[in-house]
LOMIBA-730889 format. One record per residue (C-alpha): residue number from 1; z negated, x, y. Coordinates in nm, 3 decimals. Example, Ala and Ser with C-alpha at 12.3 -4.5 7.8 and 13.67 -1.06 7.14 Angstrom:
# LOMIBA-730889
@seq=1 | pz=-0.780 | px=1.230 | py=-0.450
@seq=2 | pz=-0.714 | px=1.367 | py=-0.106
This chain:
# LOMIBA-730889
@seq=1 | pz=1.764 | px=-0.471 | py=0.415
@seq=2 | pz=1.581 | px=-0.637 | py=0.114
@seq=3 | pz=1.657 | px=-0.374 | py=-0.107
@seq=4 | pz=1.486 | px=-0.099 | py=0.166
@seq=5 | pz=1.218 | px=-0.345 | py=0.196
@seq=6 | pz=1.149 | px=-0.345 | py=-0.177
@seq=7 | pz=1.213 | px=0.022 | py=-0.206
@seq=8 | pz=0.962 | px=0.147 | py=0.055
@seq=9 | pz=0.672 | px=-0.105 | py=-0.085
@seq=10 | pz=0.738 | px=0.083 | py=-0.470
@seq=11 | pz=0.681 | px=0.378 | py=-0.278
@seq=12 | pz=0.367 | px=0.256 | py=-0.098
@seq=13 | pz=0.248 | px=0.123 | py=-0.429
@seq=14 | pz=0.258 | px=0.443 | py=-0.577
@seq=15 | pz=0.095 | px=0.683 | py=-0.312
@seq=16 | pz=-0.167 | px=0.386 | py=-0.307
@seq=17 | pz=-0.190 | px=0.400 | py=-0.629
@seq=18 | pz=-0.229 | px=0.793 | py=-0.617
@seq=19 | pz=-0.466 | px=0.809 | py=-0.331
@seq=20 | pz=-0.714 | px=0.541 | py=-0.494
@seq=21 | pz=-0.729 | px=0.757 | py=-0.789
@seq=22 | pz=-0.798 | px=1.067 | py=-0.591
@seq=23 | pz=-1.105 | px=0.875 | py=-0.469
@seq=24 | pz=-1.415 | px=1.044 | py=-0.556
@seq=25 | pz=-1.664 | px=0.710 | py=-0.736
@seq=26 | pz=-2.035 | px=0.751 | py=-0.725
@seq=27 | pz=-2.017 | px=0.991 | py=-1.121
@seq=28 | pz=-1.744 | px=1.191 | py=-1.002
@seq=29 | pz=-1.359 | px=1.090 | py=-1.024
@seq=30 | pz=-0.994 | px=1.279 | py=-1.019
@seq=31 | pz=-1.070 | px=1.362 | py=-0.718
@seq=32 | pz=-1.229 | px=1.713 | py=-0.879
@seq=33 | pz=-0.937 | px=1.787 | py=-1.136
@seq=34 | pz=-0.717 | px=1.812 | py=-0.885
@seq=35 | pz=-0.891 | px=2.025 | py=-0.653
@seq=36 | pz=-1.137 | px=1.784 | py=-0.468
@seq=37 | pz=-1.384 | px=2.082 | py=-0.437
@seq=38 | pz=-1.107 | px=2.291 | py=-0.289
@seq=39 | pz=-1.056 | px=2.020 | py=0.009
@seq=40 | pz=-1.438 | px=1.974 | py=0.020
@seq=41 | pz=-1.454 | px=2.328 | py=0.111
@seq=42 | pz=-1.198 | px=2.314 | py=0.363
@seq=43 | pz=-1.281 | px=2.019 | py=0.566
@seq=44 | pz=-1.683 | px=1.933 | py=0.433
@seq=45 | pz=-1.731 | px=1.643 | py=0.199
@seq=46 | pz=-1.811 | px=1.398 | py=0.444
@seq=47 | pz=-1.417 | px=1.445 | py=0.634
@seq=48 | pz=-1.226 | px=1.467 | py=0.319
@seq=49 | pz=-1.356 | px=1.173 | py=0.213
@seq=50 | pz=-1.345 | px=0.993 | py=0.528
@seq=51 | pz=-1.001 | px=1.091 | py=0.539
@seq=52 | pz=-0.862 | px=0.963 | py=0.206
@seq=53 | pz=-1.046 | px=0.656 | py=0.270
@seq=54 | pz=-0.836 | px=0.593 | py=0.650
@seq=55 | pz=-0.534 | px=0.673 | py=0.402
@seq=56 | pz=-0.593 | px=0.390 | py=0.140
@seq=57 | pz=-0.657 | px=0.181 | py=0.458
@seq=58 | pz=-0.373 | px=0.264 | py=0.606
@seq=59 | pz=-0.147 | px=0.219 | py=0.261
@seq=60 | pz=-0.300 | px=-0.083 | py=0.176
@seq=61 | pz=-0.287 | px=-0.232 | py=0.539
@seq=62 | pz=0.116 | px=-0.110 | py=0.514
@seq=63 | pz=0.153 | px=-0.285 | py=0.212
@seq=64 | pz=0.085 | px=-0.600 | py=0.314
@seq=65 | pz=0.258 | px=-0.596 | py=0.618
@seq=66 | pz=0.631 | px=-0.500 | py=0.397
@seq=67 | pz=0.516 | px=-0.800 | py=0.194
@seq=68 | pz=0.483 | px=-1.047 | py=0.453
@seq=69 | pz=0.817 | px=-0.929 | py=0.615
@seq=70 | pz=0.997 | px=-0.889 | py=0.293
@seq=71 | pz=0.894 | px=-1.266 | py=0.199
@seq=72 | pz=1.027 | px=-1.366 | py=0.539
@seq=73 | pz=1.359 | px=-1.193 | py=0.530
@seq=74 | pz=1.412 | px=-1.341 | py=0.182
@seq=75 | pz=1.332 | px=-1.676 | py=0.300
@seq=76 | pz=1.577 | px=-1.649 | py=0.563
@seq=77 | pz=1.364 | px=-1.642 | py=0.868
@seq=78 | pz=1.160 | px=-1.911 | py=0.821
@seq=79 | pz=1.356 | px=-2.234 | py=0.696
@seq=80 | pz=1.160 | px=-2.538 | py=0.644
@seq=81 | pz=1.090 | px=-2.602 | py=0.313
@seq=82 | pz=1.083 | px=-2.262 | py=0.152
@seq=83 | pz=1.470 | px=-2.215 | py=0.202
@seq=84 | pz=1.573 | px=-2.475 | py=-0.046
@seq=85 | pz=1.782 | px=-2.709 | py=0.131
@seq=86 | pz=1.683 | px=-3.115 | py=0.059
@seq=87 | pz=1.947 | px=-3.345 | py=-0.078
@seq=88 | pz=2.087 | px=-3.533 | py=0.206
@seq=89 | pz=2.197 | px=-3.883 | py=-0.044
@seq=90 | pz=2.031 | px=-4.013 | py=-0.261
């Protein structure tokens, strides 16, 4: 399950990763080269962007969710201590 875990936040990082640089900034961005004007046309400029921005939301709200669950499934469930069991003589 941890290595699905890991695997599906890589992929998250990436299309994050993707979609932020698809972002149009205030001089102009990637966004053009790779055919921002032709999705500007399609849906106006105002819903295209509106829409990439609910993505990176979206992506960046999923990301931290798989992080918080990954670090609790590697933990064990949530052992005191971290998961590192305390010496029981001293």
């Amino acid at each position: 399950m941890i290595t699905f875990l890991t695997i599906t936040i890589a992929l998250v990082c990436i299309l994050l990763m993707a979609v932020v640089l698809i972002q149009n900034p205030k001089g102009g961005g990637v966004d053009s080269t790779f055919g921002g004007q032709g999705a500007n046309q399609m849906f106006g400029a105002a819903k295209s962007t509106d829409l990439i921005e609910k993505i990176t939301w979206g992506l960046a709200i999923a990301l931290f969710i798989l992080c918080i669950i990954t670090a609790i499934a590697v933990n064990g469930g949530g052992t005191a201590g971290g998961g590192i069991p305390l010496p029981t003589e001293l």
